[in-house]
C-alpha positions as CSV (number, residue, x, y, z in Angstrom):
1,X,-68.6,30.5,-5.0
2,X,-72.2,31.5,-4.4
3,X,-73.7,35.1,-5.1
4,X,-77.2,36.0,-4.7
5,X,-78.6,37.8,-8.1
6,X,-80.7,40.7,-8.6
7,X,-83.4,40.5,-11.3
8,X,-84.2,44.0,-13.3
9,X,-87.4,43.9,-10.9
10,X,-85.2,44.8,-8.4
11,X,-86.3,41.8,-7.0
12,X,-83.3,39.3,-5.4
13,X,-83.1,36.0,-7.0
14,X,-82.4,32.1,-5.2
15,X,-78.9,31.9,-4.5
16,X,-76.9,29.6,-7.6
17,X,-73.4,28.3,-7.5
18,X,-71.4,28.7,-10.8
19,X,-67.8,27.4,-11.6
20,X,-65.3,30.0,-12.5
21,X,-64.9,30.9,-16.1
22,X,-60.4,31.3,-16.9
23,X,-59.2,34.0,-18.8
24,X,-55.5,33.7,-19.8
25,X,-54.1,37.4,-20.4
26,X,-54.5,40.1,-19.0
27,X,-54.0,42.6,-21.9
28,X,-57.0,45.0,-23.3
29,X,-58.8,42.0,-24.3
30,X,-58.5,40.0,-21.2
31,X,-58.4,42.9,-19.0
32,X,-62.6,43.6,-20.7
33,X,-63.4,39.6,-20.8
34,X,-62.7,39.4,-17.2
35,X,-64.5,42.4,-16.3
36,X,-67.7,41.6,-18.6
37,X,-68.0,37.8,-17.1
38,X,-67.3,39.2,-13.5
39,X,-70.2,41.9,-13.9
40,X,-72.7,39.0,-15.3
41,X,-72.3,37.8,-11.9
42,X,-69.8,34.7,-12.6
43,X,-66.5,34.2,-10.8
44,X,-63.6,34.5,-13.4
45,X,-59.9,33.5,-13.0
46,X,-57.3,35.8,-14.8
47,X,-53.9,34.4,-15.7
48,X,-51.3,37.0,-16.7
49,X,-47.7,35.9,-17.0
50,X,-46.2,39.1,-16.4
51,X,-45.0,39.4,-12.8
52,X,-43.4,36.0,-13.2
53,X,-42.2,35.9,-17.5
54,X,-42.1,39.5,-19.2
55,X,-42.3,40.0,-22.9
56,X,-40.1,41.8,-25.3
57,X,-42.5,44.7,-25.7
58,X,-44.0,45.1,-22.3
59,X,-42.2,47.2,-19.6
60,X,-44.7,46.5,-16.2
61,X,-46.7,44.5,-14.6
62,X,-50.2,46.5,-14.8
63,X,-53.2,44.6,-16.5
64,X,-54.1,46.6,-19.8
65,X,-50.6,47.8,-20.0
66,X,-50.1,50.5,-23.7
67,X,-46.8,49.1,-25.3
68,X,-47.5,51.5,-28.0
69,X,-49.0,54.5,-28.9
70,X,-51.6,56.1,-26.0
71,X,-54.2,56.7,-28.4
72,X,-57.7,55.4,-28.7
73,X,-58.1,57.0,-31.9
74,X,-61.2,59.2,-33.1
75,X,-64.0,59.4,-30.2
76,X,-66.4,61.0,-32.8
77,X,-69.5,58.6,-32.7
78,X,-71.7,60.5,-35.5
79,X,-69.2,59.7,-38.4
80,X,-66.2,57.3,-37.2
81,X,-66.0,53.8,-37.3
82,X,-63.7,53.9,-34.3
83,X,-66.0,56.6,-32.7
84,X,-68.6,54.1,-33.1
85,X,-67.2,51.4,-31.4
86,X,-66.1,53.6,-28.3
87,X,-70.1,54.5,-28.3
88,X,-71.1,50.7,-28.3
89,X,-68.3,49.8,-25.7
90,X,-69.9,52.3,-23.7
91,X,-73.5,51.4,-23.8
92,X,-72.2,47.6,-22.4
93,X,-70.6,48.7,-19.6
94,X,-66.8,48.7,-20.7
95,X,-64.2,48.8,-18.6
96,X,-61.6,49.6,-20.6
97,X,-64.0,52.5,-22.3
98,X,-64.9,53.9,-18.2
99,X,-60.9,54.1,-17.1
100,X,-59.9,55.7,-20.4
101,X,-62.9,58.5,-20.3
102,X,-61.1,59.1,-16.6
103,X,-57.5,59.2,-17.4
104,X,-58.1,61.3,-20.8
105,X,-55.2,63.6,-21.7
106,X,-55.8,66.4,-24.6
107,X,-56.1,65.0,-28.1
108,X,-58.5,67.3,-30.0
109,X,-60.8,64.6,-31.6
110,X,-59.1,61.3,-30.3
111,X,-59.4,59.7,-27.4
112,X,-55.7,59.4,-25.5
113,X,-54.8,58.5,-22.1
114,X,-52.5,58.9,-19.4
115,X,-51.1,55.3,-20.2
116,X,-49.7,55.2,-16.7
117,X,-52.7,55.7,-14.8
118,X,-55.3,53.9,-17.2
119,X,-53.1,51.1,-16.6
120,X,-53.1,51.5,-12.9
121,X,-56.9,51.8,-12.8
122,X,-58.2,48.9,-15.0
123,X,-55.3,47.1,-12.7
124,X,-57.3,48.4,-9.3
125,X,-60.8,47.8,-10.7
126,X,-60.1,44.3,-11.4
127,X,-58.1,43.6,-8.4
128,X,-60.7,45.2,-5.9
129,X,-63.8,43.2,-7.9
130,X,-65.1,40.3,-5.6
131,X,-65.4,38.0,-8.3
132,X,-62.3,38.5,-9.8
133,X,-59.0,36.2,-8.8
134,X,-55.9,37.0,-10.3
135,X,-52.9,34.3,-11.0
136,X,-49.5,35.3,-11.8
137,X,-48.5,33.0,-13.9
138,X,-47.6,31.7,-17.3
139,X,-49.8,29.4,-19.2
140,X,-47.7,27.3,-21.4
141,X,-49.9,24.9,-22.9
142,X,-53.8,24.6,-23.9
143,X,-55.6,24.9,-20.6
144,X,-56.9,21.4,-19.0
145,X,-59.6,19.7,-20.0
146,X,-61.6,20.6,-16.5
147,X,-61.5,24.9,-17.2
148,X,-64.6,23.9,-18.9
149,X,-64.9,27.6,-20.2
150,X,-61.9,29.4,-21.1
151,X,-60.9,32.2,-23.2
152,X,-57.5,32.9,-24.5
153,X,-56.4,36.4,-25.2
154,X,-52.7,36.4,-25.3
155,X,-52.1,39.2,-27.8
156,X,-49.8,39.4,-30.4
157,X,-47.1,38.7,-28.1
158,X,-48.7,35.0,-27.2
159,X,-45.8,33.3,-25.1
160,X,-43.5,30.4,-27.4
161,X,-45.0,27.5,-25.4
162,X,-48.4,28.8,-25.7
163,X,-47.9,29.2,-29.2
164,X,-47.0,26.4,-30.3
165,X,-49.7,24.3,-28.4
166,X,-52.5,26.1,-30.1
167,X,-50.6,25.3,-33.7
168,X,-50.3,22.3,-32.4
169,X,-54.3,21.8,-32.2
170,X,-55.4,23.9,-35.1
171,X,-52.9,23.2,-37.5
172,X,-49.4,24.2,-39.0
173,X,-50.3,26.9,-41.3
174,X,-53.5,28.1,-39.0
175,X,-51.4,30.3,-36.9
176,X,-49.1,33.2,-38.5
177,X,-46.1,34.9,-36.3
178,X,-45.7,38.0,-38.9
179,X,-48.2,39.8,-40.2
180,X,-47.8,40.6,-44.0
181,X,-50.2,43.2,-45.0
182,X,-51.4,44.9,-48.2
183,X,-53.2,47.9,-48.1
184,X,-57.1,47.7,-48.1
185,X,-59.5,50.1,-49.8
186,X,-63.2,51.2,-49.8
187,X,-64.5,49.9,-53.1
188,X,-66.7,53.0,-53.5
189,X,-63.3,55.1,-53.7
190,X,-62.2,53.6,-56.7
191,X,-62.4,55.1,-60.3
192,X,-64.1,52.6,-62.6
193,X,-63.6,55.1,-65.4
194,X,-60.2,54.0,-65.8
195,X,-60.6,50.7,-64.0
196,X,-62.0,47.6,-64.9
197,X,-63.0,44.6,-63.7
198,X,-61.3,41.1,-65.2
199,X,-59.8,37.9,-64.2
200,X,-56.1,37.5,-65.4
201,X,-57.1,35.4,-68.8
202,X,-61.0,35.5,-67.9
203,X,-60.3,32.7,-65.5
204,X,-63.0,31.4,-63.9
205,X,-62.3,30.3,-60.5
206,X,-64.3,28.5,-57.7
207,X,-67.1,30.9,-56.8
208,X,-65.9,33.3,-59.3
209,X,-67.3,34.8,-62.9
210,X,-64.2,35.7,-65.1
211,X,-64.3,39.2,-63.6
212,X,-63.4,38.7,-60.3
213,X,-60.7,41.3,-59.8
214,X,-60.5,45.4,-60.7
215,X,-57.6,45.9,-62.9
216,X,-55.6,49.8,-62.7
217,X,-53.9,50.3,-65.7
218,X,-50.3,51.9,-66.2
219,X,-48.7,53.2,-69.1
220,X,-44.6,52.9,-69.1
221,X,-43.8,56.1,-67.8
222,X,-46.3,56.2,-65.1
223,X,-45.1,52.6,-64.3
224,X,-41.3,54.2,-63.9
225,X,-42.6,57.2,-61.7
226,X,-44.3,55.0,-59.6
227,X,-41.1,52.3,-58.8
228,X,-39.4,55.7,-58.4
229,X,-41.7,56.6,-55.8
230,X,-41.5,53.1,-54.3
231,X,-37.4,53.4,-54.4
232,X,-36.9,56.9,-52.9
233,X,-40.4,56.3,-50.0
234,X,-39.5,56.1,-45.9
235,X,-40.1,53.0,-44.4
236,X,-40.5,52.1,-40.9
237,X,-38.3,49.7,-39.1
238,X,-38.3,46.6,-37.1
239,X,-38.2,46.8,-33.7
240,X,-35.1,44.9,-32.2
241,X,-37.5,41.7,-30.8
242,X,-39.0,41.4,-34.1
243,X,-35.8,40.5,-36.0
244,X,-36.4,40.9,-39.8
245,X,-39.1,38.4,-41.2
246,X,-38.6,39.0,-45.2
247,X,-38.8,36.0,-47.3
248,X,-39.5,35.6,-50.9
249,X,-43.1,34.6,-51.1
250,X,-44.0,37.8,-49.1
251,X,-41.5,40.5,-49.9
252,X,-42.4,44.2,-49.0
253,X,-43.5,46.1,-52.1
254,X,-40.4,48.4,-52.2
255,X,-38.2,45.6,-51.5
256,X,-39.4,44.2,-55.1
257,X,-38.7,47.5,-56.5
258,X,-35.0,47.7,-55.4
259,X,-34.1,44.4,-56.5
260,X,-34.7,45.3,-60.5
261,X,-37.1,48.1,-62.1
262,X,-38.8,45.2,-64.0
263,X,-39.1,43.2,-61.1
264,X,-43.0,43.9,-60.4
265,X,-43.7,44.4,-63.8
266,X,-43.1,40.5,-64.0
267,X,-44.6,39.9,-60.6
268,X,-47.9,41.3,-58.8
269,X,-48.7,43.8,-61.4
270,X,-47.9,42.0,-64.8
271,X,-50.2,43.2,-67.5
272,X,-50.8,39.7,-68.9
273,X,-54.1,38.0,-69.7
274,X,-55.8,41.4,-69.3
275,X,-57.6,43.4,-71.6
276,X,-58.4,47.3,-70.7
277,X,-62.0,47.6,-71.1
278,X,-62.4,50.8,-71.5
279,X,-59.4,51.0,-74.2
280,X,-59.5,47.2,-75.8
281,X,-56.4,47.9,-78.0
282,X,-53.8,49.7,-76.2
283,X,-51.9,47.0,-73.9
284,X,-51.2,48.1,-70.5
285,X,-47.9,48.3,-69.8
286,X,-48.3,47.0,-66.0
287,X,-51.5,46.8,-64.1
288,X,-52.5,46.9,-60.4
289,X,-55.0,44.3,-59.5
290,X,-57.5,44.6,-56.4
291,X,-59.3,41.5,-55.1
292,X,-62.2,41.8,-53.0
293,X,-61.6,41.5,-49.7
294,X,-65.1,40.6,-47.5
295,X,-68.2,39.0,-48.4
296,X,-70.2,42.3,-48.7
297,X,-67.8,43.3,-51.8
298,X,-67.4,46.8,-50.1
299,X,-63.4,46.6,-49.8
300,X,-60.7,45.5,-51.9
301,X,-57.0,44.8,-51.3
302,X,-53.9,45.4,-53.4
303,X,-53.0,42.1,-54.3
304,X,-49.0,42.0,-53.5
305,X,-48.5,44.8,-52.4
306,X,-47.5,44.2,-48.4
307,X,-45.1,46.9,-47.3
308,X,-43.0,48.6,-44.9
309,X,-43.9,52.3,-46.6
310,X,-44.5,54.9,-43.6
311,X,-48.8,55.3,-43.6
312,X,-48.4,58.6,-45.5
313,X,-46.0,57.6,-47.8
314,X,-48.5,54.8,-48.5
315,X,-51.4,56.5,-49.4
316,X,-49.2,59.5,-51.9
317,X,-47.5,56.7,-53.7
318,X,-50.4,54.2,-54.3
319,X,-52.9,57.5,-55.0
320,X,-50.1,57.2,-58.2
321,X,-52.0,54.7,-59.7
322,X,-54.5,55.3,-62.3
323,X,-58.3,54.8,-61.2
324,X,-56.7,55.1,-57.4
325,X,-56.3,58.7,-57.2
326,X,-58.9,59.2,-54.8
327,X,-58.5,56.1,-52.9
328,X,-59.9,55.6,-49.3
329,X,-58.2,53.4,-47.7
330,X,-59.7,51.0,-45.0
331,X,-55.9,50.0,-43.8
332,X,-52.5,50.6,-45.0
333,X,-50.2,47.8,-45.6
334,X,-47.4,47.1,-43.0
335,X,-44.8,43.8,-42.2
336,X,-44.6,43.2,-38.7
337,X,-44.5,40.5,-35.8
338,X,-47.8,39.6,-35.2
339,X,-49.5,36.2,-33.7
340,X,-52.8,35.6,-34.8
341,X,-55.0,32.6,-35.9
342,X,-56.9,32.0,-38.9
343,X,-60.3,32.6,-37.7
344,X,-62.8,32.3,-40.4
345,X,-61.6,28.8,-40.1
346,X,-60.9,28.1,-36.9
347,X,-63.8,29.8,-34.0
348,X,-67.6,29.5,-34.5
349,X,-69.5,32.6,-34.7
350,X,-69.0,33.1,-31.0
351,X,-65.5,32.4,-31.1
352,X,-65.4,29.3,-29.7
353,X,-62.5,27.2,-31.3
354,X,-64.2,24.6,-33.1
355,X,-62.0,21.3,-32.5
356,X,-61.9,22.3,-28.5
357,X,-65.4,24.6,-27.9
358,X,-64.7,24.8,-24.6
359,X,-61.8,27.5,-25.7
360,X,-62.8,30.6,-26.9
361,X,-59.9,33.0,-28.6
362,X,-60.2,37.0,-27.7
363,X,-58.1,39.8,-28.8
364,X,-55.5,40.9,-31.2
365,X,-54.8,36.6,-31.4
366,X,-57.9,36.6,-33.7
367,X,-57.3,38.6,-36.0
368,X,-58.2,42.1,-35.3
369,X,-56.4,45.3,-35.0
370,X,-56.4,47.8,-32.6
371,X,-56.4,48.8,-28.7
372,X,-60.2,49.3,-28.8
373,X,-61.0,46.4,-31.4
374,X,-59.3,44.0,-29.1
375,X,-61.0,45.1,-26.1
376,X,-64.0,45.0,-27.8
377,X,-63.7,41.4,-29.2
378,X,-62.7,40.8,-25.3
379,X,-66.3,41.8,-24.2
380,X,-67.9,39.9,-26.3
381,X,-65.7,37.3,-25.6
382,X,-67.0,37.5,-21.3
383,X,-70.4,38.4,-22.6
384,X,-70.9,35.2,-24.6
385,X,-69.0,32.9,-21.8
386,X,-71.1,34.0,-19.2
387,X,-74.2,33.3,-20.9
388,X,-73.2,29.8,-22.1
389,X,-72.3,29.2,-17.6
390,X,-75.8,30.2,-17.2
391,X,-77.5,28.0,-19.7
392,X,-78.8,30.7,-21.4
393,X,-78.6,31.7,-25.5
394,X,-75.8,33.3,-26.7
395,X,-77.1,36.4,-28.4
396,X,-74.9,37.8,-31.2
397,X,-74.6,41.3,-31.8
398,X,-76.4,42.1,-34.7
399,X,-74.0,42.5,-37.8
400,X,-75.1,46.4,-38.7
401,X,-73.2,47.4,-35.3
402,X,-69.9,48.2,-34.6
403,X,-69.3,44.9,-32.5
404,X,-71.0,42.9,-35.1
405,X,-69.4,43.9,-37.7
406,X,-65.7,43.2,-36.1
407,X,-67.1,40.1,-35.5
408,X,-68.6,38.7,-38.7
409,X,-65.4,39.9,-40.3
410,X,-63.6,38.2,-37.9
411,X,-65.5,34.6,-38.1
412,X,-66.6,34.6,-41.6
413,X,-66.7,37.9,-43.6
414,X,-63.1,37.6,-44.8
415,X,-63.1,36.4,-48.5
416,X,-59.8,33.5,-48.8
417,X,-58.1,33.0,-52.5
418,X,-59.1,30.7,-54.1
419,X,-56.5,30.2,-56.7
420,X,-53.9,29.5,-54.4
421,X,-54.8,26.9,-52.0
422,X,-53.0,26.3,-49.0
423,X,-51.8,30.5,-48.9
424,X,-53.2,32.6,-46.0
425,X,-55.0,35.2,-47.2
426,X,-56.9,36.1,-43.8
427,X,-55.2,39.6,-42.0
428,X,-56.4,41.2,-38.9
429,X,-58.4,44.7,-39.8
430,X,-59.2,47.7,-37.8
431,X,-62.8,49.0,-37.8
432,X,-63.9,51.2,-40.7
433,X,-67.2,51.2,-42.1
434,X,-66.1,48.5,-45.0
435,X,-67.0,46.1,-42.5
436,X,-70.5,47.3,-42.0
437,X,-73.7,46.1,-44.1
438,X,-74.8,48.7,-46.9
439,X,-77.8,51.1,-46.0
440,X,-81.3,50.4,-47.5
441,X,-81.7,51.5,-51.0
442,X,-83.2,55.4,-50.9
443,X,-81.6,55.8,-47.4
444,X,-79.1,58.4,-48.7
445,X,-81.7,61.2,-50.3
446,X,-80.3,65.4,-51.3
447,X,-81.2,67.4,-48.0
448,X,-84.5,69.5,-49.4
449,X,-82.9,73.1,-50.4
450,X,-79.4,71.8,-50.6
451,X,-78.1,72.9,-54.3
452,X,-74.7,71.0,-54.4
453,X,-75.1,67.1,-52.8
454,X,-71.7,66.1,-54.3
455,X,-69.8,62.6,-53.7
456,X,-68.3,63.6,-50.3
457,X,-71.7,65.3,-49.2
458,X,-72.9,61.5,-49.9
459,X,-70.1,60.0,-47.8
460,X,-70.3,61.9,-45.1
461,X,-74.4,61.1,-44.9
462,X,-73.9,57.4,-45.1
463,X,-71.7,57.2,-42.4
464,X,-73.7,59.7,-40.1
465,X,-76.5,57.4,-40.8
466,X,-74.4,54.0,-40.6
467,X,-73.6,55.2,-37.5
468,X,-76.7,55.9,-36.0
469,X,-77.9,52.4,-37.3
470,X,-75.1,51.2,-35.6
471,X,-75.6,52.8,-32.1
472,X,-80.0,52.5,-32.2
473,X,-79.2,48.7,-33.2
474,X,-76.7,47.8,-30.1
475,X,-79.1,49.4,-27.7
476,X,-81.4,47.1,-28.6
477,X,-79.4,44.5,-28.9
478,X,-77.7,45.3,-25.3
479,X,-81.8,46.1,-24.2
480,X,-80.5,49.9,-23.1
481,X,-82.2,53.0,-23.9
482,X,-81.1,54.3,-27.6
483,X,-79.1,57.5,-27.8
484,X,-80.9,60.6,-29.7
485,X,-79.6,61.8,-32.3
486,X,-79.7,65.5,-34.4
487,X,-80.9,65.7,-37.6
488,X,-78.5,64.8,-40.5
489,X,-77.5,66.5,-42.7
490,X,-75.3,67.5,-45.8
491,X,-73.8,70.9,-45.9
492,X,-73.1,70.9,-49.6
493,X,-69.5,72.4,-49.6
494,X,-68.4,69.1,-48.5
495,X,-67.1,69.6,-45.0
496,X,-68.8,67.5,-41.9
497,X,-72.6,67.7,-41.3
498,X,-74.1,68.7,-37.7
499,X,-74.9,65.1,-36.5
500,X,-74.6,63.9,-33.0
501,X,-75.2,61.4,-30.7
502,X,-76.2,61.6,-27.6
């Protein structure tokens, strides 16, 4: 296929002839990969299996199609994480971000569409681009060795056959079919007036220093009002397709509870081989423990504690525990069917599958969470292809952004356990601003004038300015004007400063 290119000088460039680059799915992720490679000027193949093999969650045949909620989530760029994203999405020329802003339906903050027409027009723009070709059809095996550029973005409904060819190359345990979470939170929520940190028994692991864990102590009668809690909270179902995954090395929290009150009291939160810090000799009667969660030590996860809990039954019932009741959390815990690989150990830092880097993996398949993260990881996915056809660098976003962020947690910024080898301990994340670098030292400085500059005052700063970071750094990085911004600021009664972006 030939194309003639225009240069930024306007001027138009000698004729070249690239091979198309395939792109199996044609979900959020595949939908934006396609788009992304097609507007770099290379022709791109799309293979979507719906139309000849449906799924058990899908109900069309539109590219991009919502099998769940319509919701984008918050659209606020000044103090959001998601907000943030959107903004960056934006800024490269997103698809999915352009037919979403058009089929917009009233959602005060958040950004929801018509599902229906969104669909339909992500369907049209791909289907009317010149460069684009799309194949009905189903992929049932890694692709051939001459697709010499390929990225797979099957979702977390990935086809059996497909499925099991990719376990095939990476591994038995490298891909996971239900996704056991437990709840993840911001480190800098956590009380370490009552908490501690400790290894059970001052273990020193690899990489670790005897205090490689923050411990939340209970006494017995908080430990009985919390299984109470865990007994009596609504859950959330499986779906019919999913079928009910529970088995014993990764039983749902409340699922413990119910089979015996001492149950996690000799499981995940057994008080032995820990010694209270702050209260050296009154023994705990059970104790929580978080493990840190990325690289940057800025979230922590509650080690055992997957669950089925509805999200706001979550966050009452584990604000129970002593040092957590202020606890932000990054994600809530859930048990669900879920296909994704183990990326940190499986895709280079520009998601090219390391035994096979002609591959490249896109989408909810590696380990994110999340209409907009998977589109997101989609067009970085077609930005990165298309510059490896041309023979030129592959440029990385840089890791204070939004996209960068995703993507180093993605590739590398997830911490595995240590002390049990062989156990998966990677889990797909939604974007929150635990997945971002800290600010400089002295970036976060009282407003002058401003009386009260209280712990939420702080908060809400940090992110203003982690977000403008964020957005000045991808315009940069994208070599697009950078949005303004206002002034930011605290308002001392801790409600939301006056910050915007452009």
């Amino acid at each position: 296929m030939h194309f003639s290119a225009v240069g930024r000088c306007g001027c138009v460039m000698q004729d070249k002839t690239y091979s198309p680059i395939h792109v199996i799915g044609g979900g959020l992720a595949g939908s934006e990969a396609a788009w992304q490679i097609a507007q770099a000027g290379i022709p791109v193949i799309l293979h979507e299996m719906r139309g000849v093999r449906g799924t058990d969650a899908h109900q069309g045949e539109s590219l991009a199609e919502l099998v769940c909620s319509n919701s984008f989530r918050s659209d606020d760029a000044t103090a959001n994480a998601v907000g943030v994203i959107h903004a960056e999405m934006r800024l490269a020329g997103s698809l999915i971000m352009a037919c979403a802003d058009r089929h917009k339906v009233p959602a005060g903050s958040a950004l929801a569409v018509d599902r229906d027409g969104f669909a339909e027009a992500v369907t049209a723009e791909l289907e009317a681009h010149p460069l684009v070709t799309i194949v009905r059809e189903e992929i049932s095996g890694l692709p051939p060795q001459d697709w010499d550029n390929t990225i797979i973005a099957t979702g977390p409904l990935t086809s059996p056959a497909l499925a099991a060819s990719i376990q095939a190359e990476t591994g038995e345990d490298a891909l996971a079919f239900f996704d056991a979470i437990a709840p993840i939170l911001h480190r800098d929520s956590i009380n370490m007036d009552i908490c501690w940190y400790q290894s059970r028994y001052d273990k020193v692991g690899p990489g670790g220093n005897g205090k490689d864990y923050i411990n939340c102590p209970m006494d017995e009668a908080q430990y009985h009002a919390f299984i109470d809690a865990l007994i009596a909270g609504d859950t959330v179902g499986f779906k019919e397709w999913e079928g009910t995954p529970y088995f014993d090395g990764c039983l749902p929290i409340e699922i413990m509870a119910e089979r015996g009150r001492e149950t996690l009291r000799h499981g995940p939160m057994k008080p032995m081989g820990l010694t209270n810090a702050h209260n050296p000799t009154v023994k705990a009667y059970a104790v929580v423990q978080l493990r840190q969660d990325n690289a940057l030590g800025t979230l922590y996860n509650m080690v055992g504690f997957q669950t089925k809990l509805k999200y706001g039954t979550q966050a009452d019932i584990f604000r129970m525990i002593p040092g957590l009741e202020n606890a932000e959390f990054a994600r809530l815990g859930g048990l669900h069917r879920n296909t994704y690989i183990d990326s940190p150990r499986l895709l280079d830092p520009s998601l090219r599958l390391k035994s096979r880097p002609s591959v490249r993996f896109a989408g909810q398949i590696t380990g994110c969470e999340g209409y907009v993260e998977s589109a997101s990881i989609g067009l970085l996915t077609g930005r990165f292809a298309s510059a490896e056809r041309k023979g030129e660098p592959v440029s990385l976003p840089p890791a204070t952004t939004a996209l960068g962020s995703l993507l180093s947690h993605i590739t590398g910024g997830h911490l595995s356990t240590d002390e049990e080898p062989g156990k998966r301990s990677f889990q797909p994340m939604n974007i929150n601003f635990g997945l971002f670098p800290e600010l400089a030292p002295g970036s976060i400085v009282r407003p002058e004038g401003l009386k009260r500059f209280r712990g939420k005052d702080k908060t809400i700063m940090k992110r203003q300015l982690m977000a403008q970071r964020a957005l000045t750094d991808c315009a940069a990085w994208l070599g697009v004007p950078a949005p303004v911004f206002a002034q930011v600021e605290a308002d001392g009664d801790g409600g939301e400063a006056a910050s915007s972006a452009a």
